[in-house]
SEFI-120011 format. One record per atom (N, C-alpha, C): chain; atom name; x, y, z. Coordinates in steps of 0.1 Angstrom, whole numbers, plus 5000, padded with zeros to 4 digits. Layout:
! SEFI-120011
  chain  name  east  north    up
      A    CA     X      Y     Z
...
***
This chain:
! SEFI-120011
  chain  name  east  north    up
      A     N  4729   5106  4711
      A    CA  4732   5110  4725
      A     C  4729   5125  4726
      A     N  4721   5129  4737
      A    CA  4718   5141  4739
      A     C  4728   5147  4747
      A     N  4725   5160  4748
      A    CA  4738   5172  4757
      A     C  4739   5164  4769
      A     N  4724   5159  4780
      A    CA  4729   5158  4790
      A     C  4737   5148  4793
      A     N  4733   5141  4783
      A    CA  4741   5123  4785
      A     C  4756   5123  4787
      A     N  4758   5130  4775
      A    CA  4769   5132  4774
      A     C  4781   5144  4783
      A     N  4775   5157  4792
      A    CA  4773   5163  4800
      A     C  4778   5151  4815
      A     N  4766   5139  4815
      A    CA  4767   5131  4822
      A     C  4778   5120  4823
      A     N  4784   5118  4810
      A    CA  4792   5107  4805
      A     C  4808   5113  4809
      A     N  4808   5129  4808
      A    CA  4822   5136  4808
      A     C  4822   5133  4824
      A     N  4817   5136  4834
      A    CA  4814   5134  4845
      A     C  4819   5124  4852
      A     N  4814   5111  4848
      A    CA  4814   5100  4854
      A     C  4828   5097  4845
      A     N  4835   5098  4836
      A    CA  4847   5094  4835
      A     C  4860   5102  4841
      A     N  4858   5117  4846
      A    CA  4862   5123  4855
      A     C  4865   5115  4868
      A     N  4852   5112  4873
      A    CA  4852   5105  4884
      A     C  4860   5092  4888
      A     N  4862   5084  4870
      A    CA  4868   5074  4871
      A     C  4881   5078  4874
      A     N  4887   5090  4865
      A    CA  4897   5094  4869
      A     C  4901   5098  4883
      A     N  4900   5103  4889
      A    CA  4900   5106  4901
      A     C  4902   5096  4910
      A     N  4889   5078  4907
      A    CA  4891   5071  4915
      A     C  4908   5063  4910
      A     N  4907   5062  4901
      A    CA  4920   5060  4895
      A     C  4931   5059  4903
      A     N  4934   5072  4900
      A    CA  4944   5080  4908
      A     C  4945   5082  4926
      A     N  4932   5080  4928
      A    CA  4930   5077  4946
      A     C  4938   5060  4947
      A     N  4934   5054  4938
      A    CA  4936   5040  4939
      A     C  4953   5035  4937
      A     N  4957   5044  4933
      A    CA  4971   5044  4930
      A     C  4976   5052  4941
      A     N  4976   5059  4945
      A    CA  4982   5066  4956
      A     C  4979   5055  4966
      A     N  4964   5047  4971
      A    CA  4965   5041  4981
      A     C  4973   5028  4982
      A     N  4978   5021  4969
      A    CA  4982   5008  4963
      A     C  4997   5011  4968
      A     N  5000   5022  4964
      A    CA  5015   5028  4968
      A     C  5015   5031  4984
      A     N  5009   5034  4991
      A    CA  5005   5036  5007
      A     C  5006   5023  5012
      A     N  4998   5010  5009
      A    CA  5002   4997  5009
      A     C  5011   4992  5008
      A     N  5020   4991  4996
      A    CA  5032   4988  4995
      A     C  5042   4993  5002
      A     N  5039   5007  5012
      A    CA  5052   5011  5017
      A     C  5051   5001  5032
      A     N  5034   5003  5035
      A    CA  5034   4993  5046
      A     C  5037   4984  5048
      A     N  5038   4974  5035
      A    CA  5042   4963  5034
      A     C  5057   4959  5038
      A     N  5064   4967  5028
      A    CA  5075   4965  5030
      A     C  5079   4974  5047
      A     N  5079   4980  5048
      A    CA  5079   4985  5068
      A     C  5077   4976  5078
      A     N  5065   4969  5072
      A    CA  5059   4952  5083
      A     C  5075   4944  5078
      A     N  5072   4942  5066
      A    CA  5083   4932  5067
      A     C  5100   4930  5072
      A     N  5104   4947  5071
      A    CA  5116   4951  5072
      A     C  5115   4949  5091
      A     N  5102   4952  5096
      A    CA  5105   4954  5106
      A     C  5106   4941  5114
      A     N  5095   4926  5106
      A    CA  5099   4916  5111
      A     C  5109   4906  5112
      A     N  5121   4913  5098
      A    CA  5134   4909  5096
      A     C  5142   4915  5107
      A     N  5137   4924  5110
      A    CA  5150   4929  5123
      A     C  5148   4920  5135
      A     N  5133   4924  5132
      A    CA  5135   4914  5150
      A     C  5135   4899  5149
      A     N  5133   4893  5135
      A    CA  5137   4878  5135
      A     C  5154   4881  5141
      A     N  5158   4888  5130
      A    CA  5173   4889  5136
      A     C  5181   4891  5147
      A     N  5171   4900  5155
      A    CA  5174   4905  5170
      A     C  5175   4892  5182
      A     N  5158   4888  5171
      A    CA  5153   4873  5185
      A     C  5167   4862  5181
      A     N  5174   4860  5170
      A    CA  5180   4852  5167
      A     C  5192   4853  5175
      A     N  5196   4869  5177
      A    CA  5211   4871  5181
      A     C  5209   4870  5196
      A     N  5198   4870  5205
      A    CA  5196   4869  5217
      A     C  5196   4855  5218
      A     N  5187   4846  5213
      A    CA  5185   4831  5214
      A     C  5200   4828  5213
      A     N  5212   4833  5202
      A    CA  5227   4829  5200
      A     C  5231   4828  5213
      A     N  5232   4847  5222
      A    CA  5236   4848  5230
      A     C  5229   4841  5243
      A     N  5220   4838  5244
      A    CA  5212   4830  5258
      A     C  5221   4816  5257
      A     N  5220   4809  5244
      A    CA  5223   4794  5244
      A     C  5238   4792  5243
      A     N  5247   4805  5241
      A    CA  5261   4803  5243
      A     C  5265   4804  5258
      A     N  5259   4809  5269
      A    CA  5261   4816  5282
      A     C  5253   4804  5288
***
């Protein structure tokens, strides 16, 4: 292996690092959305439920 290869090799596993770590940050960005979507369709399943209660008791 010559200087540059290797020059070239330090590089591109830098890069991997970097994507790495971009990809973890974004995996973690997802999962907050996820759970947000979900938390938010549990409320309003709950909200639609407590309204449908109150419509069909009245």
């Amino acid at each position: 292996m010559n200087v540059q290869n290797a020059i070239d090799l330090c590089r591109l596993k830098e890069m991997l690092l970097y994507q790495k770590e971009k990809r973890k940050e974004i995996d973690f960005q997802i999962e907050i959305l996820e759970r947000l979507i979900n938390e938010t369709s549990k409320k309003e399943k709950e909200e639609t439920q407590k309204w449908l209660s109150k419509e069909l008791n009245t």
